[in-house]
C-alpha positions, 0 to 999 in steps of 0.5 A: 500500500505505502509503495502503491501511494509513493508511486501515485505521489510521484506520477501526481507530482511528475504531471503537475511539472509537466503542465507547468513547463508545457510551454517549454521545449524537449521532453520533462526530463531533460526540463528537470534536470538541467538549469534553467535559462535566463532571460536574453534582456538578463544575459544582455544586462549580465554582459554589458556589467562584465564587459564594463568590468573587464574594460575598467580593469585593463584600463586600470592593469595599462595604467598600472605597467604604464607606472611600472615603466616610467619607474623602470626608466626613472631608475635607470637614469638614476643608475647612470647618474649615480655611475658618472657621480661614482666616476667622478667622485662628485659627492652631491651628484651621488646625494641628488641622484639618490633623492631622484630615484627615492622620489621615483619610487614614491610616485610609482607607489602614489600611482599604484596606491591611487589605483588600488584605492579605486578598486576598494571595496564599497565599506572600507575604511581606511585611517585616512577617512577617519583624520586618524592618521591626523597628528594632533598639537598641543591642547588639541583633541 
């Protein structure tokens, strides 16, 4: 009797799916058991966010080996200078060249940092938005 009512549940509930998804194409089976499709107006939407997503990243990514290059370059002139200063053994050359490729450095951090902070996620906070990292004087809070 208990198998009787589990197979009549079953056939009831296989049919109530087929008169359901009638409209549909291809036979219940394959209906159950693969995903459902989506919408082309969804799929449209879906590949226009991910082409926008894609083009913001390889802009950000070129900028990115943009400031990897000039530091490349910045530094090896810095390199050449440093080797005409050790030639001649002109002390504030050598000082003023490793000022310049310490200045070199720190743009390419400020660019890169400037980057990533573009691509921080929403709700993040950092020290700076807070004045944390402000350094207060004397009576002041």
């Amino acid at each position: 009797m208990r198998l009787g009512t589990a197979a009549l549940t079953l056939a009831f509930g296989l049919g109530i799916v087929e008169l359901v998804s009638a409209q549909e194409s291809g036979n219940w089976f394959t209906r159950m058991f693969t995903p459902a499709t989506k919408t082309s107006a969804a799929k449209k939407t879906e590949d226009e966010a991910a082409a926008k997503a894609a083009k913001k990243n390889a802009a950000s990514a070129s900028r990115l080996t943009k400031a990897k290059a000039d530091l490349e370059r910045r530094q090896a002139v810095c390199l050449k200078v440093r080797e005409i200063a050790l030639a001649t053994g002109d002390d504030q050359l050598l000082k003023q060249a490793e000022q310049l490729d310490g200045r070199a450095w720190e743009l390419y951090v400020a660019v890169k940092n400037r980057l990533v902070d573009s691509r921080r996620p929403i709700g993040e906070v950092r020290a700076k938005d807070l004045g944390l990292n402000k350094t207060s004087k004397k009576g002041e809070r």
